[in-house]
C-alpha positions as CSV (number, residue, x, y, z in Angstrom):
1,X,27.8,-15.6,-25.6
2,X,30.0,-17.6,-23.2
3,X,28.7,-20.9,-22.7
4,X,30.1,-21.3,-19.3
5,X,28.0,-18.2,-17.9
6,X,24.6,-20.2,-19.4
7,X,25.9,-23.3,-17.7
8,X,26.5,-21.7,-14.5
9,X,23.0,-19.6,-14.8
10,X,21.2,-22.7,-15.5
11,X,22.9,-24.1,-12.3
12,X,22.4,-21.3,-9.6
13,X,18.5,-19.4,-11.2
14,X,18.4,-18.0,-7.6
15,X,21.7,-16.7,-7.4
16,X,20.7,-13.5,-9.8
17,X,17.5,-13.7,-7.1
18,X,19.6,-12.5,-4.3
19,X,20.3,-9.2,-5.7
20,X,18.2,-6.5,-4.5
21,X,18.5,-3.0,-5.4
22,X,18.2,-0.4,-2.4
23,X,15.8,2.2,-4.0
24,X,16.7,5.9,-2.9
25,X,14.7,9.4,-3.3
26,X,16.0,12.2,-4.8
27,X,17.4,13.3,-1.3
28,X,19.0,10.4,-1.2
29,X,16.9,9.0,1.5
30,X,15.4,5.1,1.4
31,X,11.7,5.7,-0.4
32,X,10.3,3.5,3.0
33,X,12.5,1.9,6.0
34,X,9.7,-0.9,6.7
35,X,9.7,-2.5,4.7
36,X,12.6,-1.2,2.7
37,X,12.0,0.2,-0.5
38,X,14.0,-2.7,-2.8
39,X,13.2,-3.5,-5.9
40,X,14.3,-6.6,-8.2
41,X,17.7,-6.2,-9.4
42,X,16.0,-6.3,-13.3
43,X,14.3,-3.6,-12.1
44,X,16.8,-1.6,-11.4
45,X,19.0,-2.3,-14.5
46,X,15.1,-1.5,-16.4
47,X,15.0,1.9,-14.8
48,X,19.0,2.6,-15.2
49,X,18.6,2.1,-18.6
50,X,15.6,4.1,-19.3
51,X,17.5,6.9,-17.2
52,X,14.8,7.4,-14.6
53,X,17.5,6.5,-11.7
54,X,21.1,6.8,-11.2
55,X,23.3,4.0,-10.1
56,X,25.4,4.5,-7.1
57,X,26.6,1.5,-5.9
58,X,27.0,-1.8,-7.7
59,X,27.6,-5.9,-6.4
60,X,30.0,-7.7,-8.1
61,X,28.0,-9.8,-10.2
62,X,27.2,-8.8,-13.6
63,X,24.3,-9.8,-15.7
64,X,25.2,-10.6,-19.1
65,X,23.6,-10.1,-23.3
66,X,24.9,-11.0,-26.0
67,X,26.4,-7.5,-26.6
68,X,26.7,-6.2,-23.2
69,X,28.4,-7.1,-19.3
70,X,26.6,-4.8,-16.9
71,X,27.4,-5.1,-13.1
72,X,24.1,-5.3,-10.9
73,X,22.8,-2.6,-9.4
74,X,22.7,-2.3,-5.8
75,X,21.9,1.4,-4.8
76,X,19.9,3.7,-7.0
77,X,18.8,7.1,-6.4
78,X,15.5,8.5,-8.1
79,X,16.2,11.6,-10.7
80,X,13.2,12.9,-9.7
81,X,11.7,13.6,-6.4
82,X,9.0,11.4,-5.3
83,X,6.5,13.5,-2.6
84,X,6.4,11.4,0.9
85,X,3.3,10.8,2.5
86,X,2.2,13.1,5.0
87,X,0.2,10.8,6.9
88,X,0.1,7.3,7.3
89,X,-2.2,4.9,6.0
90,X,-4.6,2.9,8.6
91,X,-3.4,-0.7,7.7
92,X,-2.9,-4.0,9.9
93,X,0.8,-3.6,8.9
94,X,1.1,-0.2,9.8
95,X,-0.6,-0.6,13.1
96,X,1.5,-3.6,13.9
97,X,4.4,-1.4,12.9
98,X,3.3,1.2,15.1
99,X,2.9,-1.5,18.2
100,X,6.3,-2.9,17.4
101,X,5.3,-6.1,16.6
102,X,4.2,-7.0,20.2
103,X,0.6,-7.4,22.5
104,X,0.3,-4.3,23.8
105,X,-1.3,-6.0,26.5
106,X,1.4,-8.8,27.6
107,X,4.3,-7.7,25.2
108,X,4.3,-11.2,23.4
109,X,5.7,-11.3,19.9
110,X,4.3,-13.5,17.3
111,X,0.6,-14.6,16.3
112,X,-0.4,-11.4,16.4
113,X,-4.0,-10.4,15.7
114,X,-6.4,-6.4,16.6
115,X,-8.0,-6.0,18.8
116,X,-10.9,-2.9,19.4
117,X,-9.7,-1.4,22.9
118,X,-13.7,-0.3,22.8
119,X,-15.3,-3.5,21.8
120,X,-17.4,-2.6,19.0
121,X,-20.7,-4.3,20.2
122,X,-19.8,-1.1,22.6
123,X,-20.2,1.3,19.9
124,X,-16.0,1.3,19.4
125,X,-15.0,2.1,16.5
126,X,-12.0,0.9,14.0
127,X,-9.6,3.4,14.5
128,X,-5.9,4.1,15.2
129,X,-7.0,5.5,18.6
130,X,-8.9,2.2,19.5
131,X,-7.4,-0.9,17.5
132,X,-4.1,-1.8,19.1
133,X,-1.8,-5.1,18.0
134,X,-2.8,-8.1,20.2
135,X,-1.6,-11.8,20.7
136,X,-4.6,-14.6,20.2
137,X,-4.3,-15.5,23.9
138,X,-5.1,-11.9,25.0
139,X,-7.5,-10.8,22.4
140,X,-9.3,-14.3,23.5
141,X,-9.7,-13.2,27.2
142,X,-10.4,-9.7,26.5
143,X,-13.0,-10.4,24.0
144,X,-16.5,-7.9,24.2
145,X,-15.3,-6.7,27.7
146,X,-13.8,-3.5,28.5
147,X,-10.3,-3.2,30.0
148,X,-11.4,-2.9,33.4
149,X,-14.1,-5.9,32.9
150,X,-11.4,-7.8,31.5
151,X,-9.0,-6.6,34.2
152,X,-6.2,-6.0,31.5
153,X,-4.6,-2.5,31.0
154,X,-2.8,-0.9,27.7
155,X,1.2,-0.7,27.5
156,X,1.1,2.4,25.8
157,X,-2.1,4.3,23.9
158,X,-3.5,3.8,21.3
159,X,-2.4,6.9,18.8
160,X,-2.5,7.7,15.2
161,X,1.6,7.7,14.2
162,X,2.9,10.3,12.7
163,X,4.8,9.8,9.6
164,X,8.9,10.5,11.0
165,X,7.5,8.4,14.2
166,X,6.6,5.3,12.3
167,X,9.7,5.4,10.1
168,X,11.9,5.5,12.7
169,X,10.4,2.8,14.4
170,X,10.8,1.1,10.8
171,X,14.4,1.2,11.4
172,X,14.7,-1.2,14.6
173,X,13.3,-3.8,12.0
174,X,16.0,-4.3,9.3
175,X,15.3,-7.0,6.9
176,X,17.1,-9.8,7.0
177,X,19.4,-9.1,4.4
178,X,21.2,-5.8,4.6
179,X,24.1,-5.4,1.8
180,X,27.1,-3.4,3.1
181,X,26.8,-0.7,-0.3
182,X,23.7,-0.1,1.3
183,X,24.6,1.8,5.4
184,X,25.9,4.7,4.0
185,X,22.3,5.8,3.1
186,X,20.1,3.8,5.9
187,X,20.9,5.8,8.7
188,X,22.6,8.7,7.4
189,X,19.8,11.4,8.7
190,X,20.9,10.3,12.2
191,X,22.3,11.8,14.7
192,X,26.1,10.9,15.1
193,X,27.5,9.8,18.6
194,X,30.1,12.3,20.0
């Protein structure tokens, strides 16, 4: 084994970190958009090698053994088919996902909490129709009053998503770290500008 590659991974343990594999479907479509379906990049060399995924874009790093140079992964595709969900689960992410990451009372980003649009010591109950996203300030004055006690009013309703609605709201949140082998298959079910 070269001794200047143990050197230099001894140096930089977080450089071989910074490599994450974009994880497609079958259809060549992302598994999730939010949060993007990524896995470690030793996943994806575990899974190339057991041939349950096909490589189709790599970085220009290689990980090294002492018999073998592979380049790292950084697009895979699924050989089989995995089933999407047909509805979404009720989660705090999910709903915060679904409010965009803002109050739907103020439209203030950050510190978000829920908040039960019926109070429940009103018989609300906890329910994508009736728990929106709120910001502490807002949930705080709102508190076991209605809307119109509380004098506040609702951006939008509060619906259950469906499945194509929350993933394309998915993708006006791209994480922060977006690798350029990677746009071909992000957006590639939209519609193209004329």
């Amino acid at each position: 084994m070269d001794g200047d590659f143990r050197t230099e991974f001894t140096r930089e343990p977080r450089r071989l970190k910074q490599h994450p594999a974009l994880v497609l479907n079958a259809d060549y479509r992302p598994l999730s958009y939010y949060p993007l379906s990524l896995w470690p990049w030793q996943e994806a060399v575990k899974a190339a090698y057991l041939e349950r995924v096909d490589i189709v874009a790599e970085y220009d790093d290689f990980v090294h053994s002492p018999s073998t140079k592979i380049r790292i992964p950084s697009v895979v595709v699924l050989k089989e088919y995995v089933r999407p969900q047909n509805k979404v689960a009720f989660t705090r992410f999910n709903l915060f996902l679904r409010d965009e990451f803002k109050c739907q009372y103020c439209g203030a980003r950050g510190d978000l909490t829920f908040d039960h649009v019926i109070p429940r010591a009103a018989g609300g109950i906890t329910s994508w129709e009736n728990v929106v996203a709120a910001c502490s300030p807002c949930n705080l004055k709102k508190g076991s009053k209605s809307l119109r006690q509380a004098n506040m009013a609702l951006q939008k309703p509060a619906r259950q998503p469906e499945v194509e609605q929350l993933r394309n709201t998915g993708r006006k949140f791209p994480p922060n770290f977006l690798h350029e082998s990677w746009m071909d298959f992000l957006y590639w079910d939209t519609e193209l500008d004329a």
